[in-house]
Chimera marker file (.cmm) of the C-alpha trace (Angstrom):
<marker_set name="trace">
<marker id="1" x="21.715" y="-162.716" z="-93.072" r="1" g="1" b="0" radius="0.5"/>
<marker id="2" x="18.447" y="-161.952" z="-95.041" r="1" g="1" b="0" radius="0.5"/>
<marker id="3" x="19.207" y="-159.145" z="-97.425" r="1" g="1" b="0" radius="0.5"/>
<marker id="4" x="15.801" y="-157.568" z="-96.336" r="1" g="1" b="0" radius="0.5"/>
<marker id="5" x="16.927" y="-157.526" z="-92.925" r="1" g="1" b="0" radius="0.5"/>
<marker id="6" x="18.192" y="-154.227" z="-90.991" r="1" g="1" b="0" radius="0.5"/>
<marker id="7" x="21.685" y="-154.859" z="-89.445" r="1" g="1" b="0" radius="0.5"/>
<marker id="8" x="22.992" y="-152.670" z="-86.056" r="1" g="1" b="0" radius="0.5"/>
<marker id="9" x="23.788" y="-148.978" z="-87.056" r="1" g="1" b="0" radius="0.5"/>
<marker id="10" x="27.643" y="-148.387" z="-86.614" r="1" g="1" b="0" radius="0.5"/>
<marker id="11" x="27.300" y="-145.986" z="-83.374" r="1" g="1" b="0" radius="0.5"/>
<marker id="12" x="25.625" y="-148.971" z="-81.534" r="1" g="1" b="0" radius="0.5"/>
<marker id="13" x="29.210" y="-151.045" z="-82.031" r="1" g="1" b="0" radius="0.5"/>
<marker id="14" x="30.776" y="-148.024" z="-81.220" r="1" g="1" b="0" radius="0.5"/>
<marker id="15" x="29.709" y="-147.421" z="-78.338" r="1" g="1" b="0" radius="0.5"/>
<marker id="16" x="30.316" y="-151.243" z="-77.331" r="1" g="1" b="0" radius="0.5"/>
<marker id="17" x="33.659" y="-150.036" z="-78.665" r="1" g="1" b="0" radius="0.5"/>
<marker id="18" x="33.829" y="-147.546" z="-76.062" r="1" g="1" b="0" radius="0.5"/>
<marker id="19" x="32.922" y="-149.453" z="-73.062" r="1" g="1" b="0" radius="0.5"/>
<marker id="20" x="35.443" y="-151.759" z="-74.177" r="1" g="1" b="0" radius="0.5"/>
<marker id="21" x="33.522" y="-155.120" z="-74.198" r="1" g="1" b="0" radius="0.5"/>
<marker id="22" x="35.175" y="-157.985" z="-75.143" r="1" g="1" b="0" radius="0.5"/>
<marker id="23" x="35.022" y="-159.171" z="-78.800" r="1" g="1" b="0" radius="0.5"/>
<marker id="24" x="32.450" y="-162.142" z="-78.048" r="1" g="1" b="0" radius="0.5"/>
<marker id="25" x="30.628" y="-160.033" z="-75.361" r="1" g="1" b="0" radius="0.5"/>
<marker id="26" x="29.942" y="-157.496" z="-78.987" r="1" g="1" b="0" radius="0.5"/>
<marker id="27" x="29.255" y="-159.985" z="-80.819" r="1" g="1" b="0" radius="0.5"/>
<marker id="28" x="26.555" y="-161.240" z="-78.746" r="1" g="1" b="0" radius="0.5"/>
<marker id="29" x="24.825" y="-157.968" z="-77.927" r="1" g="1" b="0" radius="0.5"/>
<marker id="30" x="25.102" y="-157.211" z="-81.456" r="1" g="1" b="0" radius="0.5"/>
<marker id="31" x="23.222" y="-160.202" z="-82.814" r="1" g="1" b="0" radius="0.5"/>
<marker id="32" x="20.414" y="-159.739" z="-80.134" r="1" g="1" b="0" radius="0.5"/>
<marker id="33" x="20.040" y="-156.176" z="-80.850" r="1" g="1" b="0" radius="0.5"/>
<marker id="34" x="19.737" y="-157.037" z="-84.875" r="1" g="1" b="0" radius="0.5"/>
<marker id="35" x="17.048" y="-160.061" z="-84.025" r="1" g="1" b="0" radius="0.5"/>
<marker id="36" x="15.379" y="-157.402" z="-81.614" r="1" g="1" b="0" radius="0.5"/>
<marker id="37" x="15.000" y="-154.545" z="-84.637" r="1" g="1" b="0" radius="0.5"/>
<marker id="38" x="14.119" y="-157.308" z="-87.513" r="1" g="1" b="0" radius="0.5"/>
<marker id="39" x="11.612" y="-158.920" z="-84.606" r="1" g="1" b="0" radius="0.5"/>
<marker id="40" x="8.560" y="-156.104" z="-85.141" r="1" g="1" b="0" radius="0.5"/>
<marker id="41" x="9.467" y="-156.112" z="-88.882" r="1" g="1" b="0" radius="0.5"/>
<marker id="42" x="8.229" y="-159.788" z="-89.015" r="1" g="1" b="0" radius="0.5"/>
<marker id="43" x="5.292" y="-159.021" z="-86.980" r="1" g="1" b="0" radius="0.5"/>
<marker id="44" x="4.202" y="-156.206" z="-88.798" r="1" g="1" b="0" radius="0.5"/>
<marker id="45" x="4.839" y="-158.401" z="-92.240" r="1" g="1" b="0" radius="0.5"/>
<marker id="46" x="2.861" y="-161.445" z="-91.295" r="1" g="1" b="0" radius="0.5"/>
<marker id="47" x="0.447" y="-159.194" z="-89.573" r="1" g="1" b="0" radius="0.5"/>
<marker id="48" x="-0.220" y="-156.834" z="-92.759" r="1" g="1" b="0" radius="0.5"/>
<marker id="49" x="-0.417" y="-160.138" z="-95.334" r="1" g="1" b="0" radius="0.5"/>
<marker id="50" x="-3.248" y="-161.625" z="-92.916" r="1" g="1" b="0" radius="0.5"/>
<marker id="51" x="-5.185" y="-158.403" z="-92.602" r="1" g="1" b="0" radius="0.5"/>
<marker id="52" x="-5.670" y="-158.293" z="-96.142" r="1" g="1" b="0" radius="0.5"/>
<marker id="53" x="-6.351" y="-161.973" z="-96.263" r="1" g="1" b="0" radius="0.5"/>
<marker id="54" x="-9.311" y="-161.078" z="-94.150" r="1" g="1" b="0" radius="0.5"/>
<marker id="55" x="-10.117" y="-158.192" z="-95.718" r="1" g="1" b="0" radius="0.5"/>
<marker id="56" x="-10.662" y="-159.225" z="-99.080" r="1" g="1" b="0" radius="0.5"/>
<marker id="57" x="-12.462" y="-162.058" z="-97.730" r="1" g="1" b="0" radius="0.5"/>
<marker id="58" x="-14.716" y="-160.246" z="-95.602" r="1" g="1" b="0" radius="0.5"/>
<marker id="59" x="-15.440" y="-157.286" z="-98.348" r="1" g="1" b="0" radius="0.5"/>
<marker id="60" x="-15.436" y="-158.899" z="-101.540" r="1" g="1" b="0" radius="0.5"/>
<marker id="61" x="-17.163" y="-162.206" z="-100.265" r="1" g="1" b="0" radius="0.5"/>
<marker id="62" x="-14.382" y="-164.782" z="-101.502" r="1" g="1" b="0" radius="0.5"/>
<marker id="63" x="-14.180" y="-168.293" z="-100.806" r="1" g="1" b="0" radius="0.5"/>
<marker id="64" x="-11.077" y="-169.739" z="-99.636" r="1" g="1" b="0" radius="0.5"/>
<marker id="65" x="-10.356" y="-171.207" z="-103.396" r="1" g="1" b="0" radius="0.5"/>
<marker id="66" x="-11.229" y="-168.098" z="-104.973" r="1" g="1" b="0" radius="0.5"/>
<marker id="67" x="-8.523" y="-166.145" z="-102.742" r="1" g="1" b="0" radius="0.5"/>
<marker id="68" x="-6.000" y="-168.976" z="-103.015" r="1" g="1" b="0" radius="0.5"/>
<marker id="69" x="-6.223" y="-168.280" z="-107.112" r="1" g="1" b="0" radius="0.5"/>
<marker id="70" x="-6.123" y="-164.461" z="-107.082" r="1" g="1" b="0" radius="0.5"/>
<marker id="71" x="-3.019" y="-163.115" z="-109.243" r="1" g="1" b="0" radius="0.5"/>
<marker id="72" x="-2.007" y="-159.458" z="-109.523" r="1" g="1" b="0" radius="0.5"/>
<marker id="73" x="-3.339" y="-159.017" z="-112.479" r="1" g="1" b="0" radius="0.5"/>
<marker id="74" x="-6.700" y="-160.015" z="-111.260" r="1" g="1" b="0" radius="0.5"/>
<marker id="75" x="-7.024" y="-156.527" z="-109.228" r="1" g="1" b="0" radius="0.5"/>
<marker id="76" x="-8.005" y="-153.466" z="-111.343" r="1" g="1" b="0" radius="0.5"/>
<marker id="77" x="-7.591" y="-150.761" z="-109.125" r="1" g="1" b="0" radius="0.5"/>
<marker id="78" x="-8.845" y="-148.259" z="-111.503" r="1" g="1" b="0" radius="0.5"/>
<marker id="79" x="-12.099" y="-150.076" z="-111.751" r="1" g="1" b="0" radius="0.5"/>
<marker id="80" x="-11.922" y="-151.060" z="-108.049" r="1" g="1" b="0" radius="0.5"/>
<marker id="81" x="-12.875" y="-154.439" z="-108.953" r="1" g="1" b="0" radius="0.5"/>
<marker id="82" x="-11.500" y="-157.818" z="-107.944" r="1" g="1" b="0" radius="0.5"/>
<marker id="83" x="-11.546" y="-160.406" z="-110.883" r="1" g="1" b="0" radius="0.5"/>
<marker id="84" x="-12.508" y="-164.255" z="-109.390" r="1" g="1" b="0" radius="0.5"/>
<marker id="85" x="-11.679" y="-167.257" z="-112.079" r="1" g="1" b="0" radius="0.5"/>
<marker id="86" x="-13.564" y="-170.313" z="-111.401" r="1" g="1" b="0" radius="0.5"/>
<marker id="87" x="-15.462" y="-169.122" z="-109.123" r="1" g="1" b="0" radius="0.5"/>
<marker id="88" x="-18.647" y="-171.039" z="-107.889" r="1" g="1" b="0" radius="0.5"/>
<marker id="89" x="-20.089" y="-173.039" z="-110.774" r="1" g="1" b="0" radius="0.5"/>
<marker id="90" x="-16.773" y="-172.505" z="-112.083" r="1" g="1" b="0" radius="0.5"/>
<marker id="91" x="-17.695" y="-168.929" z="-113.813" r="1" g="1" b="0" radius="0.5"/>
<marker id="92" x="-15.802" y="-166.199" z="-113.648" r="1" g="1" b="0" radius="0.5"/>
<marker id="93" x="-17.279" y="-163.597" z="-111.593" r="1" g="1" b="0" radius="0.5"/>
<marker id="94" x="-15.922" y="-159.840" z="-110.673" r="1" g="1" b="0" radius="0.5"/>
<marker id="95" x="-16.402" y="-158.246" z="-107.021" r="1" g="1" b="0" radius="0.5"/>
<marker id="96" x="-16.338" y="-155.249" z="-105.466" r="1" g="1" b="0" radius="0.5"/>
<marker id="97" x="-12.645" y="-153.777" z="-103.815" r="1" g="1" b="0" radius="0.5"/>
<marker id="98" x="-12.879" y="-151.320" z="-101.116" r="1" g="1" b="0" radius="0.5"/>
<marker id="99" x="-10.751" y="-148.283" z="-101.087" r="1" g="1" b="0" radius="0.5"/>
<marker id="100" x="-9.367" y="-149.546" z="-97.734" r="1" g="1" b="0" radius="0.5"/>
<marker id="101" x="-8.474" y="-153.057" z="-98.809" r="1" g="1" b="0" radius="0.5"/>
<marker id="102" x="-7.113" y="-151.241" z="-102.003" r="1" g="1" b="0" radius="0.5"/>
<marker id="103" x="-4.442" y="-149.300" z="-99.723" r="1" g="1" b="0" radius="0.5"/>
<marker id="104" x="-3.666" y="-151.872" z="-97.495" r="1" g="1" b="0" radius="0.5"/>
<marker id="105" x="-2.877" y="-154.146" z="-100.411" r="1" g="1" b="0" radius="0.5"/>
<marker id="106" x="-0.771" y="-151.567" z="-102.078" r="1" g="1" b="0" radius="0.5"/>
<marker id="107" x="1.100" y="-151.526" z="-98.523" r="1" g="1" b="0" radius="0.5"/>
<marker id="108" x="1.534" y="-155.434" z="-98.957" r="1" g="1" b="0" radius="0.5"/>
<marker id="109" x="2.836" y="-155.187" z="-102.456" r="1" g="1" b="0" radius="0.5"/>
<marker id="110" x="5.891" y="-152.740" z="-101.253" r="1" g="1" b="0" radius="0.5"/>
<marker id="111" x="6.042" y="-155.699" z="-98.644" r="1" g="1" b="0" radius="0.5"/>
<marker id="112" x="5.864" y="-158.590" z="-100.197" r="1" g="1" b="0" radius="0.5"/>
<marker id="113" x="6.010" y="-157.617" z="-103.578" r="1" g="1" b="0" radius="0.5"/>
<marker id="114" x="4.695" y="-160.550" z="-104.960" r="1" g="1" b="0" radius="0.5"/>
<marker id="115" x="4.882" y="-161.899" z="-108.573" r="1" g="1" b="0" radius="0.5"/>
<marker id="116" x="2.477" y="-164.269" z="-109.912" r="1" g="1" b="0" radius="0.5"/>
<marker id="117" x="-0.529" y="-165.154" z="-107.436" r="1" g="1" b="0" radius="0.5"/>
<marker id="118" x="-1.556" y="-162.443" z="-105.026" r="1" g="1" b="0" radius="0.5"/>
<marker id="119" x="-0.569" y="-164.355" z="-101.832" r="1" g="1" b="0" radius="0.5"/>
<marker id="120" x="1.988" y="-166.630" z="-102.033" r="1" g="1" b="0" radius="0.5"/>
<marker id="121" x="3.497" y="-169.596" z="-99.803" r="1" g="1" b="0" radius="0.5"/>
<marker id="122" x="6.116" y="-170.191" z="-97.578" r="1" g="1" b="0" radius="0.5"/>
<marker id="123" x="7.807" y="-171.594" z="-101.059" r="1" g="1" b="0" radius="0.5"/>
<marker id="124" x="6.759" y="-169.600" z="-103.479" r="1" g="1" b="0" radius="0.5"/>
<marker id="125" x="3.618" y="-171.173" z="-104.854" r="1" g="1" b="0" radius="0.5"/>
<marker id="126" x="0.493" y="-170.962" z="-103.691" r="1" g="1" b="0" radius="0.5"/>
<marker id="127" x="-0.767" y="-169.525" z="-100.252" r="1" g="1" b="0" radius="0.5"/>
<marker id="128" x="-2.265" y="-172.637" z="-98.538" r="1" g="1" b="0" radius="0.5"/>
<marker id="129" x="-5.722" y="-172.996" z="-97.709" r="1" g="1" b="0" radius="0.5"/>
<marker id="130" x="-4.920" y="-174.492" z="-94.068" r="1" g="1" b="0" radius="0.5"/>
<marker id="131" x="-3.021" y="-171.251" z="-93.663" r="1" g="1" b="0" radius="0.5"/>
<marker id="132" x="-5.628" y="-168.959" z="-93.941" r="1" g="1" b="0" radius="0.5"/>
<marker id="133" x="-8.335" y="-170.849" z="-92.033" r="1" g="1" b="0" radius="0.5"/>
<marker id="134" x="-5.733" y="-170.864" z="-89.475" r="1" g="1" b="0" radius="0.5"/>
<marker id="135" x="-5.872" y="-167.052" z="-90.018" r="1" g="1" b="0" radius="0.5"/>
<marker id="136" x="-9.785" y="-166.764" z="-89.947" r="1" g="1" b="0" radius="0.5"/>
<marker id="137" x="-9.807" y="-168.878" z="-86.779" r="1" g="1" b="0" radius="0.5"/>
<marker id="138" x="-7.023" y="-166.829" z="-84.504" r="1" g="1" b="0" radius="0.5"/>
<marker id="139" x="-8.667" y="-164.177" z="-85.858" r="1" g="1" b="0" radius="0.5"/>
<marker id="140" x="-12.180" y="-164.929" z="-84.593" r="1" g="1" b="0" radius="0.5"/>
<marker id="141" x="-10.601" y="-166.136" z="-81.133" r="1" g="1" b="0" radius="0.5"/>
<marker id="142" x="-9.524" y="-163.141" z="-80.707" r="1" g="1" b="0" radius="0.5"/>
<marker id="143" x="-12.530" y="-161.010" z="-81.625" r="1" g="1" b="0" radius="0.5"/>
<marker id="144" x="-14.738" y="-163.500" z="-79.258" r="1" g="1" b="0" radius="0.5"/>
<marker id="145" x="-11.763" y="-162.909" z="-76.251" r="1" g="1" b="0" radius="0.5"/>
<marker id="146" x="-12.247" y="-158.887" z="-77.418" r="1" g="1" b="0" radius="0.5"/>
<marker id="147" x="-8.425" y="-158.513" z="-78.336" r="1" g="1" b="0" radius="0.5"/>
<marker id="148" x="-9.705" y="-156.601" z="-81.106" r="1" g="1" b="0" radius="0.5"/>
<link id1="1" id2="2" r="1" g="1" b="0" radius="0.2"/>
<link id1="2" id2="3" r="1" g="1" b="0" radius="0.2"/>
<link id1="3" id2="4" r="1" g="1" b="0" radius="0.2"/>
<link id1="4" id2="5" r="1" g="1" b="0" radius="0.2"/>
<link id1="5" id2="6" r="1" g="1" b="0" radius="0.2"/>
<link id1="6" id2="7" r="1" g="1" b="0" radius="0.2"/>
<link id1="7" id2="8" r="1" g="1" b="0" radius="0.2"/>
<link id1="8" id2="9" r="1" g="1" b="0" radius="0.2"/>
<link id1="9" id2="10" r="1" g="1" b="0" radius="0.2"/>
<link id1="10" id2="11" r="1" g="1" b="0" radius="0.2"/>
<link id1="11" id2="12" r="1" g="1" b="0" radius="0.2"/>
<link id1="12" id2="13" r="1" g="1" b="0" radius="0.2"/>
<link id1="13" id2="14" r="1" g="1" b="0" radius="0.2"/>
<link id1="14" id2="15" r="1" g="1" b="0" radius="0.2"/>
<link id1="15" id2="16" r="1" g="1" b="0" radius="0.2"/>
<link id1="16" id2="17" r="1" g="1" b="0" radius="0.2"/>
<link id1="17" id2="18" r="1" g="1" b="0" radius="0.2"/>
<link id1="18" id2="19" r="1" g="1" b="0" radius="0.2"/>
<link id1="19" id2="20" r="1" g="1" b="0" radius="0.2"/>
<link id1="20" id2="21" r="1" g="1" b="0" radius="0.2"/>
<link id1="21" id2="22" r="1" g="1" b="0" radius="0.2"/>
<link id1="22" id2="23" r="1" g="1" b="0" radius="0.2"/>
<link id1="23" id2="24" r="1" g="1" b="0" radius="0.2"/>
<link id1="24" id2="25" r="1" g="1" b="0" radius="0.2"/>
<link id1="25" id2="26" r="1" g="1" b="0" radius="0.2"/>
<link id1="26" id2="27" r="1" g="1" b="0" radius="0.2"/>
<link id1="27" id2="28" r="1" g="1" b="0" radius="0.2"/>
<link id1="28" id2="29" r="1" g="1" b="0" radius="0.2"/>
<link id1="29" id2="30" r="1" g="1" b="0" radius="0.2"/>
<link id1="30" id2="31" r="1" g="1" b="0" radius="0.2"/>
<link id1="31" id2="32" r="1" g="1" b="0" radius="0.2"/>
<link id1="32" id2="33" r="1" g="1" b="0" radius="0.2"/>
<link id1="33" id2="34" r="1" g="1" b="0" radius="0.2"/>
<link id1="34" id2="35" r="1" g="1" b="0" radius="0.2"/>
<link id1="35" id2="36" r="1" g="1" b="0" radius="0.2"/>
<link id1="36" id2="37" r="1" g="1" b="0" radius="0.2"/>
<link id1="37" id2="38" r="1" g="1" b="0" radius="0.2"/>
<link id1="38" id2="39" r="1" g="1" b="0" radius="0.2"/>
<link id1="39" id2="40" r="1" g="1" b="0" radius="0.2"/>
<link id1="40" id2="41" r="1" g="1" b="0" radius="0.2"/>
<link id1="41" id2="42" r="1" g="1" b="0" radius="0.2"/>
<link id1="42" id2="43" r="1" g="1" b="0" radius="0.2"/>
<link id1="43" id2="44" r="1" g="1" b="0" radius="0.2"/>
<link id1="44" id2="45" r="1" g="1" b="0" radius="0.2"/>
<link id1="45" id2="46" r="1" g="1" b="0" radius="0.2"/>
<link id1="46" id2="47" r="1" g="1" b="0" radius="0.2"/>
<link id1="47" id2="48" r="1" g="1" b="0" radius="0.2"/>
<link id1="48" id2="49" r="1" g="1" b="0" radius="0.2"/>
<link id1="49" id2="50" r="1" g="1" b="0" radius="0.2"/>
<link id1="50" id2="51" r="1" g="1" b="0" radius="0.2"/>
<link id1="51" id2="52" r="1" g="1" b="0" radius="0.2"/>
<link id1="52" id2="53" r="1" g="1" b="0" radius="0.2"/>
<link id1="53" id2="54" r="1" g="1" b="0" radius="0.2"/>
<link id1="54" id2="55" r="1" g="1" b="0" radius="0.2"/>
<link id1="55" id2="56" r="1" g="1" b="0" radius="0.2"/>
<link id1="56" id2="57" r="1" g="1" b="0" radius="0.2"/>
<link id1="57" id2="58" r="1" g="1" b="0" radius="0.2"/>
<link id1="58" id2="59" r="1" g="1" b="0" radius="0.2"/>
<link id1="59" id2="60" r="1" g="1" b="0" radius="0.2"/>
<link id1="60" id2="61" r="1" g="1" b="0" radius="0.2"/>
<link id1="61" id2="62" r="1" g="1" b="0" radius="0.2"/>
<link id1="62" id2="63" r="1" g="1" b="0" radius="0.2"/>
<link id1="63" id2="64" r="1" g="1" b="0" radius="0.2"/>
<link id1="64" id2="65" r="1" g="1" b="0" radius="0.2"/>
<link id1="65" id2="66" r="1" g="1" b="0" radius="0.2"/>
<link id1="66" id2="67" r="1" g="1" b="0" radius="0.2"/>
<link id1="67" id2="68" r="1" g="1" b="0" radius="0.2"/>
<link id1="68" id2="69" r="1" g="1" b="0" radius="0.2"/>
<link id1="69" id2="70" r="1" g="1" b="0" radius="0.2"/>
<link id1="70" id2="71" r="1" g="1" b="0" radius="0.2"/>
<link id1="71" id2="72" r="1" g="1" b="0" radius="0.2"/>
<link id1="72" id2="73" r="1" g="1" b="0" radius="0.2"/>
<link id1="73" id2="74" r="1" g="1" b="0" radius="0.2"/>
<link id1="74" id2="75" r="1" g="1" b="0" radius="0.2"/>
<link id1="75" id2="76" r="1" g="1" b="0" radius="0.2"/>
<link id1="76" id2="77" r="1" g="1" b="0" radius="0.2"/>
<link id1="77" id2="78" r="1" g="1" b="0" radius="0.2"/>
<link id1="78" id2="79" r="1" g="1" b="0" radius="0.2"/>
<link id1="79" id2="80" r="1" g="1" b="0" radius="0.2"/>
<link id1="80" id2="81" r="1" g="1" b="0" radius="0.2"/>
<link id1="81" id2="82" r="1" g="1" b="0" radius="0.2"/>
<link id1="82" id2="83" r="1" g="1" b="0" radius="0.2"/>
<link id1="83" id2="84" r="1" g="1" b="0" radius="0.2"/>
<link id1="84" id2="85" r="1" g="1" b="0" radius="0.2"/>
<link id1="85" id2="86" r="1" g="1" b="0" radius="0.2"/>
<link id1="86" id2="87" r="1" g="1" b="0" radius="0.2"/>
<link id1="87" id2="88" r="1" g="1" b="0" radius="0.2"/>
<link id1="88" id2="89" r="1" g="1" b="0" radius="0.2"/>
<link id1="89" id2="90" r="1" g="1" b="0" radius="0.2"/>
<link id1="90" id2="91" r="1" g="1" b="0" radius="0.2"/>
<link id1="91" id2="92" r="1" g="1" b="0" radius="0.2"/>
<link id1="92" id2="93" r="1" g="1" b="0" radius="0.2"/>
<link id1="93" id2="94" r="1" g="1" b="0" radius="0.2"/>
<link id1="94" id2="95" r="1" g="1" b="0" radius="0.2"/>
<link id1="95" id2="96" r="1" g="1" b="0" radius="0.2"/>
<link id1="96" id2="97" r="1" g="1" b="0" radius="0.2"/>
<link id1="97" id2="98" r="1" g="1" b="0" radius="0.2"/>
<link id1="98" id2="99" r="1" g="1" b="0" radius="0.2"/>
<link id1="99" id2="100" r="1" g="1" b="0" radius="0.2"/>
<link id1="100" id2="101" r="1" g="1" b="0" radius="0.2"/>
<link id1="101" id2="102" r="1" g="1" b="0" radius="0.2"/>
<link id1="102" id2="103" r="1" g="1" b="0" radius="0.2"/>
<link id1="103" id2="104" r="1" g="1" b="0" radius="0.2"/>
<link id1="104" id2="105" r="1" g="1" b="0" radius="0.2"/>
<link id1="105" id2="106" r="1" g="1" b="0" radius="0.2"/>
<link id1="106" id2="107" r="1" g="1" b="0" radius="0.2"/>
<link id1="107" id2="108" r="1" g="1" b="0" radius="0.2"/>
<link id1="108" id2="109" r="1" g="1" b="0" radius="0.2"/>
<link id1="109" id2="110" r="1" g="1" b="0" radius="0.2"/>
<link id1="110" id2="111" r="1" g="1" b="0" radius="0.2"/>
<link id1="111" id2="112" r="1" g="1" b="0" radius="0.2"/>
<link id1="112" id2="113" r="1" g="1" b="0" radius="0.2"/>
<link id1="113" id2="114" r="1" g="1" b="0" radius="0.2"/>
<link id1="114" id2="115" r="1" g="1" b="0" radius="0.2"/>
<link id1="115" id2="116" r="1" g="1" b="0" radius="0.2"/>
<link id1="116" id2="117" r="1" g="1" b="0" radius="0.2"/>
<link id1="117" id2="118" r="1" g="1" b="0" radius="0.2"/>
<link id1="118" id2="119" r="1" g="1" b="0" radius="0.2"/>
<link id1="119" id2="120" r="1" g="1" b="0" radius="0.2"/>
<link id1="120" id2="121" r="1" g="1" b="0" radius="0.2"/>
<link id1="121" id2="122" r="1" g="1" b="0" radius="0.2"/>
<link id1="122" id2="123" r="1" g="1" b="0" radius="0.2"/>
<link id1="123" id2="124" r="1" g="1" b="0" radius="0.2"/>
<link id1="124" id2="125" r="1" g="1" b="0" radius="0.2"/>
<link id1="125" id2="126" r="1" g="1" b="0" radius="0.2"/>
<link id1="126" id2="127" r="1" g="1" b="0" radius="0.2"/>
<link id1="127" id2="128" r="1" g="1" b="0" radius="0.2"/>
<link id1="128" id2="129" r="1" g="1" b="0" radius="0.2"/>
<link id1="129" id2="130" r="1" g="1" b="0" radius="0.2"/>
<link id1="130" id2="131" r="1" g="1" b="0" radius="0.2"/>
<link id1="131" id2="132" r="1" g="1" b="0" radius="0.2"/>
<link id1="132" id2="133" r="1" g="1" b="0" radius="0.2"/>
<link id1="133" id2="134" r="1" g="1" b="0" radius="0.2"/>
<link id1="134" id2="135" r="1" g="1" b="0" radius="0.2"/>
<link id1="135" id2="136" r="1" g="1" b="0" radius="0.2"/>
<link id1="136" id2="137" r="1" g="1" b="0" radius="0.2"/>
<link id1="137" id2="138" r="1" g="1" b="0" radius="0.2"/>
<link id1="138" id2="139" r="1" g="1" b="0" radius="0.2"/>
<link id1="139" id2="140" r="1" g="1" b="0" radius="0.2"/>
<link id1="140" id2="141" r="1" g="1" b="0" radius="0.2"/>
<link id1="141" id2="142" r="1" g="1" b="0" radius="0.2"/>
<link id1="142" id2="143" r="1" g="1" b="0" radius="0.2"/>
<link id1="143" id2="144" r="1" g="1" b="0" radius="0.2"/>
<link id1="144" id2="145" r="1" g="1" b="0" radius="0.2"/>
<link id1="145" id2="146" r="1" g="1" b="0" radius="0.2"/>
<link id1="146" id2="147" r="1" g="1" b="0" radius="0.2"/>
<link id1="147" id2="148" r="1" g="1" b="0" radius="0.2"/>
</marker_set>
């Protein structure tokens, strides 16, 4: 099991204890009850890494390439600037960071906590650019549908 991952509290087995269930019967209920509390945990990670995707896209007006590149040590949250490398024309270019993105990206960091490029992969690397037009489009769907 993930270490990250929460694992049934002891007075759940207990009282499967009590009802006297049989040993597989436990085991069973157990491992749905542990997928069912680690379930909303994935949501809300994959959920919180996409809405600051978006946001930093949307506030400080970076391309997909641009956000792709971003590193920690390209936010200066003191300055409340974003710092772009290569940008267009391939100058490097600063941009404004909202207070809001600022927050939610310190809530991503306690997440995620990331350590070289600000969004990473499935593998470690880079965040792929598929990916997040993949994000921008379910996103868009569902503002259109008005799930949002």
């Amino acid at each position: 099991m993930d270490k990250d991952c929460r694992v049934c509290p002891k007075e759940y087995i207990q009282k499967l204890e009590l009802r006297k269930y049989s040993l597989n019967t436990a085991k069973i209920y157990i491992s749905f009850f542990e997928a069912f509390i680690n379930y909303f945990k994935m949501i809300y990670w994959r959920s919180m890494k996409h809405k600051c995707i978006l946001s930093l896209i949307y506030s400080a007006g970076l391309r997909r390439g641009a956000l792709i590149n971003l590193k920690l040590k390209d936010i200066d949250s003191k300055r409340m600037l974003t710092r772009v490398e290569d940008a267009k024309g391939g100058k490097d270019r600063y941009t404004l960071l909202g207070q809001n993105v600022l927050k939610d990206l310190r809530k991503y960091y306690q997440l995620f906590k990331p350590v070289n490029y600000l969004f990473k992969g499935e593998k470690g690397g880079k965040y792929g650019g598929s990916s997040i037009i993949n994000i921008i489009k379910r996103a868009s769907l569902k503002l259109i549908s008005g799930k949002i």
